[in-house]
C-alpha positions, 0 to 999 in steps of 0.5 A: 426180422422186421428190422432187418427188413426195415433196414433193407428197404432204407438202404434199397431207398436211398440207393435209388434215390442216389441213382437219379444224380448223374454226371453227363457230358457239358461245359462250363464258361468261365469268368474270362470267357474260356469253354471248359469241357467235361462233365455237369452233375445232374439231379433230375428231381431238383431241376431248381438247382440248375438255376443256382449253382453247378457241379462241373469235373473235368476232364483231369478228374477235378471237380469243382462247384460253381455260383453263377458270380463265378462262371458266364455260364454252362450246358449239358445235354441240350440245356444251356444256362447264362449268368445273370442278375434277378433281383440282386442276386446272380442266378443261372437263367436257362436260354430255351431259344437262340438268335436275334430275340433270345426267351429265357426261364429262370425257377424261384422260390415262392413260399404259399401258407408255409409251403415251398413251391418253385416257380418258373418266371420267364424273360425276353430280350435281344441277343446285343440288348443287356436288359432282360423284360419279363414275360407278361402273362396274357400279354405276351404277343404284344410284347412279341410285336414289339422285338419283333417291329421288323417282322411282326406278322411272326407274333401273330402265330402266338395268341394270348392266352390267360397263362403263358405257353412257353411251348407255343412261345419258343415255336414262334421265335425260333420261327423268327430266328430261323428267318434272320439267318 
């Protein structure tokens, strides 16, 4: 009976777990710059995945995954991610703000006394600029002065802190961007 039992609850477990992975509608962008829509394949629990690669089924009912060295990008739901280089390697970078200064967050592996964490590390830069700047931790106003030289008094609504506040960071260039429409 405990092996039925046993049984069971594996089973029940897994079925569970399997629920969490969900296709919900999206878009893909592929390499010559054609939007496909459709739908992307979600993990909540493996958010880290989103930033390497994509599992994209079409409106046919095809199904295909993708590297970030083969699409310009991707979204679903109000996520929008672009490819990009980090250190060699093409990565998805997801893009929290959208207009003149454009703030991105990309998730990396860090491995601390034989245990693997993800970590997010964030990037600024220009909608026509080609090079992402990382986001200085305790510096960030300052580097918010400098893109924003034609409105600085905009960077004056963020303040320093010791680690990043990526809440207060979107905030305050979304607020910029509005004011460039």
């Amino acid at each position: 009976m405990k092996y039925v039992f046993t049984l069971f609850l594996v089973a029940a477990l897994m079925q569970g777990a399997k629920a969490q992975i969900t296709f919900v509608k999206g878009y893909v962008i592929n390499d010559k710059g054609d939007t496909l829509r459709g739908e992307v394949k979600i993990n909540p629990k493996k958010e880290k995945d989103n930033f390497m690669r994509v599992s994209f089924r079409a409106e046919d009912g095809t199904q295909k995954n993708y590297k970030a060295n083969k699409l310009k990008g991707y979204g679903f739901d109000t996520k929008h991610f672009i490819a990009g280089e980090h250190d060699g390697e093409q990565k998805f970078y997801q893009r929290l703000t959208n207009g003149e200064i454009l703030l991105f967050k990309i998730m990396f592996e860090s491995i601390n006394m034989n245990e693997s964490t993800f970590e997010p590390e964030y990037f600024i830069k220009h909608k026509d600029q080609a090079k992402y700047t990382e986001v200085k931790e305790g510096k960030f106003r300052k580097q918010l002065q400098e893109f924003m030289k034609d409105d600085p008094s905009y960077a004056q609504g963020y303040e320093d802190e010791k680690h990043f506040n990526v809440e207060k960071a979107v905030e305050v260039i979304n607020n910029y961007n509005a004011s460039k429409k």
